[in-house]
C-alpha positions, -999 to +999 in steps of 0.1 A: -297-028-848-317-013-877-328+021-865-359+022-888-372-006-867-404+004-852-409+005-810-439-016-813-430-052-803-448-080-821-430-102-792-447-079-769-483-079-777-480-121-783-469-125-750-492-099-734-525-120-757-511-153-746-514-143-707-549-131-715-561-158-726-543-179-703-562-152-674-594-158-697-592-203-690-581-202-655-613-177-646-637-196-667-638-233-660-672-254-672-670-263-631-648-249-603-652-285-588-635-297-621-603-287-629-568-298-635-544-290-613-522-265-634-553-242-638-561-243-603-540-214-579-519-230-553-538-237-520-510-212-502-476-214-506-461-225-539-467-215-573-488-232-602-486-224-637-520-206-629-500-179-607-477-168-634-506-153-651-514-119-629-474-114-622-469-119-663-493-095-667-481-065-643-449-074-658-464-068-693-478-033-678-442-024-667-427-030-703-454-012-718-446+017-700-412+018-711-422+020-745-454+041-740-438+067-723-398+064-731-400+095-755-418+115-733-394+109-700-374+130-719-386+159-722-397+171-686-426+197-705-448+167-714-442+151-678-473+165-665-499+159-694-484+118-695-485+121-654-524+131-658-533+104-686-520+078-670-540+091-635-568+088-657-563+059-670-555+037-640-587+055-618-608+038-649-591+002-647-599+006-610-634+018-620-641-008-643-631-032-618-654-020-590-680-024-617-672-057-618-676-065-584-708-049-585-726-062-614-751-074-616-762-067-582-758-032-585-787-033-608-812-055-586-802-043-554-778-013-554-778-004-516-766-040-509-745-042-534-722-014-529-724-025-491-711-054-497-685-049-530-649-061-527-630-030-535-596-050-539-592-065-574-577-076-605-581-043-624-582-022-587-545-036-584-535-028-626-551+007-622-529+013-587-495-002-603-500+014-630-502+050-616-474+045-592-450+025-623-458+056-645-444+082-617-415+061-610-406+057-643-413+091-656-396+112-623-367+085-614-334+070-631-328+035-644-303+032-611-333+046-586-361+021-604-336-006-595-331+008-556-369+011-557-371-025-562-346-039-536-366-008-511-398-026-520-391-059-512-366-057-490-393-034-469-420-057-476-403-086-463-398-068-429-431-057-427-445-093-430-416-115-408-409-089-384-436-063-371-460-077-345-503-081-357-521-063-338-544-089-317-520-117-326-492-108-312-463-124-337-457-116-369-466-147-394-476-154-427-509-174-423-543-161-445-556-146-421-534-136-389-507-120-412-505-082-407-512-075-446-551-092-440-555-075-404-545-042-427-574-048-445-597-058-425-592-028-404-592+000-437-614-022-456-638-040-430-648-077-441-675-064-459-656-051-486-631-081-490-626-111-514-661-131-506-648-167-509-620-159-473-640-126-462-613-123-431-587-117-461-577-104-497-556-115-522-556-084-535-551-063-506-536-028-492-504-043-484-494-066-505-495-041-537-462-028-523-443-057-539-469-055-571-452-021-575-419-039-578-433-062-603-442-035-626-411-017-620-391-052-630-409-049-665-398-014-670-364-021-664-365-047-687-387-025-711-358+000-713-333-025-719-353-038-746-351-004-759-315+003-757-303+014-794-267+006-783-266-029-778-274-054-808-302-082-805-280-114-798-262-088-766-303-084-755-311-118-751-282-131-738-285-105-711-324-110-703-319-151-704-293-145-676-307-118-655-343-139-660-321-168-644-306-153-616-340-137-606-355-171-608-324-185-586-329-148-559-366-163-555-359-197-553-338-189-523-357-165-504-378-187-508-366-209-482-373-182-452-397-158-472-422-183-492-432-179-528-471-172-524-493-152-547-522-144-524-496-123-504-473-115-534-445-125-515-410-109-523-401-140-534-429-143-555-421-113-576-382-124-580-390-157-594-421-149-615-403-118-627-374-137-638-401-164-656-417-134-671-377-120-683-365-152-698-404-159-712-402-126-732-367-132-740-376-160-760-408-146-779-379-118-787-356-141-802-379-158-822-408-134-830-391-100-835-354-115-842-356-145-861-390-133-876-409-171-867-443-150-865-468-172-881-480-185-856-486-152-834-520-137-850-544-152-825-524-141-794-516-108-809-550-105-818-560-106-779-531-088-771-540-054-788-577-055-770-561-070-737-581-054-708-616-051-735-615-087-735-607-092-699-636-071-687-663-085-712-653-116-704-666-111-663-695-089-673-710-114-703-712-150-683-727-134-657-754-112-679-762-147-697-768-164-664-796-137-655-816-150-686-832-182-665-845-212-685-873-233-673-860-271-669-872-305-656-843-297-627-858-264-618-848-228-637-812-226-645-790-200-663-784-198-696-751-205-698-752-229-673-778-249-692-751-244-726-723-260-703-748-290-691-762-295-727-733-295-749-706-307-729-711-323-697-728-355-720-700-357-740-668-355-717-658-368-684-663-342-659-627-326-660-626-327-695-661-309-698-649-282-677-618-274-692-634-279-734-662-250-721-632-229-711-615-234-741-644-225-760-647-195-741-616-180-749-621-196-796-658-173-788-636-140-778-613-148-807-635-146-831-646-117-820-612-099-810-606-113-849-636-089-865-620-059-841-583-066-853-595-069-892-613-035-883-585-021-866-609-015-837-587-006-805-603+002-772-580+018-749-589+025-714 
C-alpha cells in the first residue's frame, strides 16, 4: 500500500453522494399516490431498495468517523476537544431536524407548532448516533466496538421478543402494540410522534439502540479500511466476505427476529450492514483501486455537501408551496402547479411522479456543482 496515499476516500464520498441522492428521490416523488414499488418503504416487514438508504447512510457516518477521528483516538490529550465537537455537532443535526419538523408552521403559528412537532427524526437519529459512535469509538477498542455490537442487538432483540408491553400484556412486534411505540408514546406523548401513525415512530427512543450498532458496523469497517498493514486486494476480499456473512446472520434471524426498518430490527442492521460492506467494497475496488473514477463527479459532488443538500431539500419544496397561485381549480402551490404543468400532461401518472423527482435531485446538482467548482463546504 503506497503510504503517500491520502485518508480521504473518493470511494467514500461517491457512495455517501449516491445514498443522498437516492434519500433525495425516494422523499420527493411528483405524487405519493404514484410511485414504483422500489421507491416506496416496505408496508412492515421486509426490505425494499428504499430501506437501504437511511441504514447506508448511518453506515456512511460510522466510516467517516474512523477516518475523522482515527488520528486523534490516539492521543488521549485531544479526546476531549473531538468528544465536545462532535457533541456539538450532532446537538445541531438534531437541531436542524427539529426545524424541519417545524417549518413552516413555526412561523404562522408557533404555539401550535412546537405543540405538535415530531421530535423523532432523520437528522434527530444522525445527530444521536453520531454522538454515541464518536464516544465508542474514541474511549473503546476495536474488540469492545465489536462486543458493543453483539450487546446491542443481542439486547435489543430481548427487549422486543421477550419483555411484556405494558397494557398489552405480550411482547410482539406489531406498529403499534410493540414495547419500542408504547416507549414513546409514554416519553414522547402522540403529540410529538411521526404524524402519518401518531400511536408510533419510526424513529423512535428505542429502536436507536440498534441504529448505534449500525454506525458502530461502519467504524469497524472504517478502521479496516484504514489498516496500513494489509494491501488492497487482502481489503476487499475481506469486506466482500464479512459483507456476505452479515447478509447471511440477517437473513437468518430473520426467520424469528424480522427484517423491518420502522423498528430497525437486529436483523435489519446485520443484512443492510453487510449490503452497505460489500456495496463499499466494490466502489473501493474500482474507484480508489482500479482508479475507474470518471464517472464519480456527480455523486461525489453531493457527497461532499451531504446533509446541506438533505436539509435544503425539505425546507425549499415546502417554502415554494407557501407562494399560492390563483388557478381555474382554486389556489395551489407553486410547486405543485410546476409538477401539474410540466409533467403530469406529458407522462402517465407514475412516470410523472418519478421524472419530477428526478428533476429534483439534476436542480440540486447543479447547484451542489457551482459549490464544488467553488470549493464551498458547509459542515455542520
Amino acid at each position: 500500500m503506497n503510504p503517500s496515499k491520502p485518508a480521504r476516500l473518493l470511494s467514500l464520498d461517491f457512495f455517501r453522494g449516491l445514498t443522498v441522492a437516492a434519500m433525495i428521490l425516494v422523499n420527493n416523488p411528483g405524487s405519493w399516490s404514484h410511485i414504483y414499488a422500489p421507491l416506496a418503504h416496505a408496508e412492515w416487514n421486509g426490505c425494499t431498495p428504499t430501506d437501504l438508504v437511511f441504514p447506508f447512510f448511518l453506515f456512511i457516518v460510522g466510516v467517516s468517523i474512523a477516518y475523522a477521528m482515527g488520528t486523534k483516538k490516539l492521543n488521549p490529550a485531544e479526546h476531549k476537544s473531538v468528544l465536545i465537537k462532535a457533541i456539538k455537532r450532532g446537538l445541531t443535526l438534531f437541531g436542524l431536524g427539529l426545524f424541519l419538523s417545524l417549518y413552516p408552521k413555526i412561523f404562522t403559528e408557533p404555539l401550535t407548532a412546537i405543540q405538535n412537532v415530531r421530535i423523532p427524526g432523520v437528522l434527530q437519529r444522525i445527530g444521536v448516533v453520531f454522538i454515541i459512535c464518536s464516544f465508542i469509538f474514541i474511549k473503546q477498542s476495536e474488540k469492545q466496538i465489536f462486543r458493543w455490537i453483539i450487546i446491542l442487538l443481542v439486547g435489543y432483540w430481548a427487549l422486543m421478543t421477550f419483555v411484556p408491553v405494558p397494557g398489552v400484556g405480550y411482547p410482539n412486534l406489531e406498529k403499534e402494540t410493540n414495547l419500542g411505540a408504547w416507549l414513546d408514546r409514554t416519553i414522547l406523548t402522540e403529540a410529538h410522534l411521526w404524524k402519518s401513525a401518531k400511536t408510533w415512530d419510526p424513529e423512535g427512543i428505542l429502536s436507536t439502540i440498534p441504529a448505534v450498532a449500525t454506525g458502530l458496523f461502519g467504524i469497524l469497517v472504517g478502521v479496516f479500511l484504514k489498516r496500513k498493514d494489509k494491501d488492497e486486494a487482502y481489503k476487499i476480499a475481506w469486506l466482500f466476505s464479512i459483507g456476505t456473512i452479515a447478509i447471511m446472520a440477517g437473513l437468518a434471524w430473520d426467520l424469528i427476529f424480522p427484517i423491518n426498518k420502522s423498528l430497525w430490527t437486529s436483523s435489519y442492521v446485520l443484512y443492510t450492514g453487510g449490503l452497505a460492506t460489500t456495496g463499499l467494497a466494490l466502489c473501493y475496488w474500482i474507484i480508489d483501486v482500479e482508479k475507474y473514477n470518471r464517472f464519480t463527479k456527480p455523486f461525489v459532488v453531493y457527497g461532499v455537501n451531504a446533509i446541506t443538500v438533505f436539509f435544503v431539500s425539505g425546507i425549499l419544496p415546502r417554502t415554494l408551496n407557501l407562494i399560492k397561485i390563483n388557478t381555474p381549480d382554486g389556489e395551489v402551490g407553486s410547486l405543485t402547479l410546476f409538477y401539474k404543468t410540466f409533467f403530469v400532461p406529458y407522462f402517465s401518472p407514475i412516470n410523472a411522479s418519478l421524472a419530477y423527482a428526478i428533476a429534483f435531485i439534476l436542480f440540486f446538482y447543479f447547484i451542489l456543482l457551482w459549490m464544488y467548482k467553488k470549493n464551498i463546504i458547509i459542515k455542520v
